[in-house]
NUFILUM-541918 format. One record per residue (C-alpha): chain; x, y, z; residue in three letters; residue number from 1. Coordinates in nm, 2 decimals. Layout:
residues N
chain;X;Y;Z;resn;resi
A;X;Y;Z;ALA;NUM $
...
This chain:
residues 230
chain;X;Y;Z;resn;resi
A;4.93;-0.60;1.75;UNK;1 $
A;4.61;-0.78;1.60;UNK;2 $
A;4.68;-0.99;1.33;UNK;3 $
A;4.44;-1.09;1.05;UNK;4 $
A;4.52;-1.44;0.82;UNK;5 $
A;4.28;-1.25;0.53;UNK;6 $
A;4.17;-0.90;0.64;UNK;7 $
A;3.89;-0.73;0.47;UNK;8 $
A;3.67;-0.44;0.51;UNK;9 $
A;3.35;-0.67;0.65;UNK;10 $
A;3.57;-0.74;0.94;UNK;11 $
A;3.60;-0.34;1.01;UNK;12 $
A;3.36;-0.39;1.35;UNK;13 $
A;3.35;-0.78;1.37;UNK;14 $
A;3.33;-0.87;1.75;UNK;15 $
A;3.56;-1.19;1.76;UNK;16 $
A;3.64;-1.15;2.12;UNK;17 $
A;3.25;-1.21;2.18;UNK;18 $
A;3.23;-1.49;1.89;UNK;19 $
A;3.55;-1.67;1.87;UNK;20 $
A;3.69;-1.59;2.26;UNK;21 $
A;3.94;-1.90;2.22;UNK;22 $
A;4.11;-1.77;1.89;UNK;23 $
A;4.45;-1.66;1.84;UNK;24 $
A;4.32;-1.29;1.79;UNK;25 $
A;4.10;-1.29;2.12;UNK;26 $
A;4.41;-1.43;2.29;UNK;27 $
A;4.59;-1.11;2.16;UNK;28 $
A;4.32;-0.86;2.28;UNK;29 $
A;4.36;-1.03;2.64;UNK;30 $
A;4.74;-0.94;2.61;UNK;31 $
A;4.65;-0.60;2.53;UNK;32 $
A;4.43;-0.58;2.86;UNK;33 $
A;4.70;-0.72;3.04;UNK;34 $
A;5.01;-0.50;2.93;UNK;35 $
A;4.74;-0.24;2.99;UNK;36 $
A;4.70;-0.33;3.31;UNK;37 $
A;4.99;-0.36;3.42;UNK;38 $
A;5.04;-0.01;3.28;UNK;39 $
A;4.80;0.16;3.56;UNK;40 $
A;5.04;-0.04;3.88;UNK;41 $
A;5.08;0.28;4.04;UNK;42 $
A;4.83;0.50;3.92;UNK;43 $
A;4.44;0.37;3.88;UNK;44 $
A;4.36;0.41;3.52;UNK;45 $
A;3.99;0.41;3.48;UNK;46 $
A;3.93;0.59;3.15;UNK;47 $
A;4.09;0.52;2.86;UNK;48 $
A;4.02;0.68;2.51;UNK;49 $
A;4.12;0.47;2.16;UNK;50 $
A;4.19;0.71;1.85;UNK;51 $
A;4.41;0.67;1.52;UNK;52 $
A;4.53;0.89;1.34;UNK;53 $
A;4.26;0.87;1.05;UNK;54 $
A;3.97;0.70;0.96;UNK;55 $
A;3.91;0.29;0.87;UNK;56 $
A;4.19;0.23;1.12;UNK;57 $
A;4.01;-0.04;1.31;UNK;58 $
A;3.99;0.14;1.58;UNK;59 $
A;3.57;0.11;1.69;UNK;60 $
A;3.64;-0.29;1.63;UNK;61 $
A;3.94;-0.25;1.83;UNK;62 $
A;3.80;-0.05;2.07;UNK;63 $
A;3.50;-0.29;2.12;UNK;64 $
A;3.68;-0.61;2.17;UNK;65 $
A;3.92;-0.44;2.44;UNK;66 $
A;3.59;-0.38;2.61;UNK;67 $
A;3.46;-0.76;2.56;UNK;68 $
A;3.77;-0.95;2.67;UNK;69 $
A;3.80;-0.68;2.99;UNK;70 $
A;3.39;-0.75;3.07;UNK;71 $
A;3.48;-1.15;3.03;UNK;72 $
A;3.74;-1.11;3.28;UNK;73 $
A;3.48;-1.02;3.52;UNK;74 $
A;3.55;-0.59;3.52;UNK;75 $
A;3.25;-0.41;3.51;UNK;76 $
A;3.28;-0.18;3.15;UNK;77 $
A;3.08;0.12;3.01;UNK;78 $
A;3.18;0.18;2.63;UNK;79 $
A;3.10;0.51;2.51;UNK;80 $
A;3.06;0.64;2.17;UNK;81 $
A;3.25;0.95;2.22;UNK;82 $
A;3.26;1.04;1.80;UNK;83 $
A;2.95;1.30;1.80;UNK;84 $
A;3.02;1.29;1.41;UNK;85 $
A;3.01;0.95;1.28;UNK;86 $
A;2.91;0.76;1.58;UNK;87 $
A;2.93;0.32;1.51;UNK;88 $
A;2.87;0.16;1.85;UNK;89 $
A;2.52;0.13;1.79;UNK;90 $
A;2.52;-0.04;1.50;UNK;91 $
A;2.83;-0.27;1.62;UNK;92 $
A;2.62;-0.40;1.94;UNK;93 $
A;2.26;-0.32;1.73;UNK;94 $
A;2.14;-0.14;2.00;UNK;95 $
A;1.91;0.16;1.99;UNK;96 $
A;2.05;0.55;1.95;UNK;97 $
A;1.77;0.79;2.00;UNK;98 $
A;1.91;0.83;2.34;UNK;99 $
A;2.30;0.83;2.47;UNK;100 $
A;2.60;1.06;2.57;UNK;101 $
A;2.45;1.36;2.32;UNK;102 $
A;2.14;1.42;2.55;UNK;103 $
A;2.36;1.32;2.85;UNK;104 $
A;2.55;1.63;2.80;UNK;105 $
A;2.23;1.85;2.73;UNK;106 $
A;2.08;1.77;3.00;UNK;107 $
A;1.79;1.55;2.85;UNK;108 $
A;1.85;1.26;2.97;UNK;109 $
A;2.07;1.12;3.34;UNK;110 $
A;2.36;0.89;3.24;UNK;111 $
A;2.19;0.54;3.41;UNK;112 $
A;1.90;0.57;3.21;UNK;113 $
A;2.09;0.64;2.84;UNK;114 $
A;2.31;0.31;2.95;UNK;115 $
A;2.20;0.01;2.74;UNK;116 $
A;2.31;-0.34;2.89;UNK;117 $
A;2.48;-0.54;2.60;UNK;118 $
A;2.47;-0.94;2.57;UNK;119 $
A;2.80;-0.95;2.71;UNK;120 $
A;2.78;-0.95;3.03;UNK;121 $
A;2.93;-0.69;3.26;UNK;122 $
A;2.93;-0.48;2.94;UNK;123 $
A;2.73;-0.17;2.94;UNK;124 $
A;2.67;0.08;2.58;UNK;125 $
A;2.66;0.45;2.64;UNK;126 $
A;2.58;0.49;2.24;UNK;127 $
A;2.64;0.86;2.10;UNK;128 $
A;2.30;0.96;2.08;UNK;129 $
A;2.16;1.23;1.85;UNK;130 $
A;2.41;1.40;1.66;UNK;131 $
A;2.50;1.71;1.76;UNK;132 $
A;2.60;2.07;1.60;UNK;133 $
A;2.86;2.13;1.84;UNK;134 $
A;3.04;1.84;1.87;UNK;135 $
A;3.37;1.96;1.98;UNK;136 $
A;3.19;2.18;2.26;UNK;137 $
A;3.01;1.91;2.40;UNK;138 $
A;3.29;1.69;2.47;UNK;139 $
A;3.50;1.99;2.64;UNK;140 $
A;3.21;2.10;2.83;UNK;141 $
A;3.21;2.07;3.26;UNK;142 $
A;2.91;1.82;3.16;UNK;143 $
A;3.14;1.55;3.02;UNK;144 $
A;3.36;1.60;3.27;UNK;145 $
A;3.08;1.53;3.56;UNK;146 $
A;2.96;1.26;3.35;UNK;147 $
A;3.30;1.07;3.37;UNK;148 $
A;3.33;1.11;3.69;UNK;149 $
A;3.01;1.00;3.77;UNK;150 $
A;3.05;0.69;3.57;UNK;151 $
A;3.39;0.63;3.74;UNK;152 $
A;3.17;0.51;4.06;UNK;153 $
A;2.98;0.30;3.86;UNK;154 $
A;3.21;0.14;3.67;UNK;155 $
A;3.59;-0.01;3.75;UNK;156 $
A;3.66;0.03;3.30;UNK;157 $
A;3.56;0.33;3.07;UNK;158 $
A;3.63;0.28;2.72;UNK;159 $
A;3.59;0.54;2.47;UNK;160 $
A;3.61;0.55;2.10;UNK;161 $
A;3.68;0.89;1.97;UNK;162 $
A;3.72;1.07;1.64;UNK;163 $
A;4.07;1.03;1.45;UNK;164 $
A;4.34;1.30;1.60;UNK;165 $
A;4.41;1.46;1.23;UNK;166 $
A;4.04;1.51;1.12;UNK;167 $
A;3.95;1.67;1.44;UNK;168 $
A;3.97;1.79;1.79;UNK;169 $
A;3.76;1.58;1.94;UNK;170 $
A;4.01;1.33;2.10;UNK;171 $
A;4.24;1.58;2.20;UNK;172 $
A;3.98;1.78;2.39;UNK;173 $
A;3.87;1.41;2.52;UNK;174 $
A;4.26;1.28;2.63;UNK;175 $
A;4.25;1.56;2.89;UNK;176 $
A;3.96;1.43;3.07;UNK;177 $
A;4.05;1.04;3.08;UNK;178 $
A;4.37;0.88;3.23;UNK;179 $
A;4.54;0.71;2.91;UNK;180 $
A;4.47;0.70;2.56;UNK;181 $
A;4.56;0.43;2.30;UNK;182 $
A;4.67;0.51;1.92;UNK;183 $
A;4.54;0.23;1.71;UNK;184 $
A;4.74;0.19;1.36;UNK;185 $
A;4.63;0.04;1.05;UNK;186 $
A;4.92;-0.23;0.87;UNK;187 $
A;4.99;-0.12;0.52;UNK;188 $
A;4.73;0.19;0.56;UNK;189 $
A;4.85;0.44;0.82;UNK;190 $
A;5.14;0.65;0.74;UNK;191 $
A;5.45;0.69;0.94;UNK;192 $
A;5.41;1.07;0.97;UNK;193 $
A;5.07;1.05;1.04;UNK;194 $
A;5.11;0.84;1.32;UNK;195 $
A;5.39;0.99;1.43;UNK;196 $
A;5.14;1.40;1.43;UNK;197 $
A;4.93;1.16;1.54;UNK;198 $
A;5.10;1.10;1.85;UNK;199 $
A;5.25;1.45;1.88;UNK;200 $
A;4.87;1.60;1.94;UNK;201 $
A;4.86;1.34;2.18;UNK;202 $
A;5.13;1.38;2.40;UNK;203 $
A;5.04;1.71;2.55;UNK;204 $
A;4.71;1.61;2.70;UNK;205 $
A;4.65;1.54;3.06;UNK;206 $
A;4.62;1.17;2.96;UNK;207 $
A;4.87;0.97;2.96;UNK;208 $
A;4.96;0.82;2.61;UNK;209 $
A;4.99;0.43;2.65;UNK;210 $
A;5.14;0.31;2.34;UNK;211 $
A;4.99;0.18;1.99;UNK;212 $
A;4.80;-0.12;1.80;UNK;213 $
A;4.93;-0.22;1.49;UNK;214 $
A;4.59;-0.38;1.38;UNK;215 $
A;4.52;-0.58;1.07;UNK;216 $
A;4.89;-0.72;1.00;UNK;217 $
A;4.90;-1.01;0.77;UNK;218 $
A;4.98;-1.32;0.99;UNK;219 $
A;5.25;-1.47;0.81;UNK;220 $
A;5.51;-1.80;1.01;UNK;221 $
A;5.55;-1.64;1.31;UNK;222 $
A;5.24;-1.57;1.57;UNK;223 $
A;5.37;-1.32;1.85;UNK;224 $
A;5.25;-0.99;1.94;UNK;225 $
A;5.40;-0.65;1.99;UNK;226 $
A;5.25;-0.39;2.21;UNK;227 $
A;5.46;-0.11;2.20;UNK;228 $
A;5.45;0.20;2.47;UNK;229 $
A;5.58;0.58;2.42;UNK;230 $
């Protein structure tokens, strides 16, 4: 769980792992890398997807400070863009996005060269790239599935941020091409039966379903964290 003393909506994609790594909320990303970590004991768990169940979630903020406090603990992470639709990494990290998975998958462009290094280092953008018509295609295509293979010898993490389950099939198609997936909810937004479908699209895919975020909570007298698993 990520806990906010005064949430609001120009936090959605604010990188405090990367600007405040000694706060309370970094601290509680770092225990989401470890229970996640010690998740993949006796299986190697390489890619992950992060998804909710619909959209301003926090789930490209969360998504972007997993991969920070994972790259500050010396891991060498690619974060990809995997939402073809309304893609956000590159204006999170302000790199460019004329280039990135898109024209990976069509052939225009080889994975190393689409890769952007980010100021963090041991961090490495794979931004969407052009939009797409056929988003849902791409992502289920043999070429995504050579690409994350590919980038599983280059890199020990793969993040990806993905689509919410209930507005399309994006992250479904995705969760049976990476090893876990993480459902990020939304305190005081996300409903409990859309979580719940949520989690019910989930749990048929090839990937295993790792638990949930309860992001944005209001901090209130106590400071622990819960991360819970399915």
């Amino acid at each position: 769980m990520v806990k906010r003393k005064n949430p609001s909506r120009n936090n959605v994609r604010h990188l405090i792992a990367k600007q405040n790594p000694r706060s309370p909320i970094s601290e509680q990303y770092r225990t989401i890398r470890t229970n996640l970590q010690f998740s993949s004991v006796d299986n190697e768990m390489k890619s992950i997807l992060i998804t909710s169940s619909g959209p301003a979630e926090g789930k490209s903020s969360t998504v972007g400070n997993l991969a920070i406090v994972f790259a500050q603990q010396g891991k060498k992470v690619l974060l990809i863009d995997g939402d073809l639709r309304k893609p956000t990494l590159h204006y999170t990290f302000r790199v460019d996005n004329r280039k990135g998975l898109s024209s990976v998958l069509i052939g225009e462009n080889a994975l190393e060269e689409s890769i952007t290094a980010s100021d963090v280092p041991n961090l490495d953008l794979l931004s969407c790239g052009p939009i797409p018509p056929n988003p849902s295609e791409l992502l289920g295509s043999k070429a995504m599935e050579k690409m994350l293979s590919h980038a599983s010898e280059l890199y020990d993490v793969i993040l990806i941020d993905t689509p919410p389950v209930l507005a399309v099939t994006d992250a479904q198609i995705l969760a049976n091409l990476c090893d876990g997936a993480l459902l990020v909810v939304r305190s005081k937004k996300t409903e409990k039966e859309a979580a719940q479908k949520a989690r019910d699209l989930l749990m048929p895919a090839k990937a295993k379903l790792l638990g949930a975020i309860l992001n944005d909570r209001e901090q209130k007298h106590s400071s622990y964290y819960y991360y819970g698993t399915n």
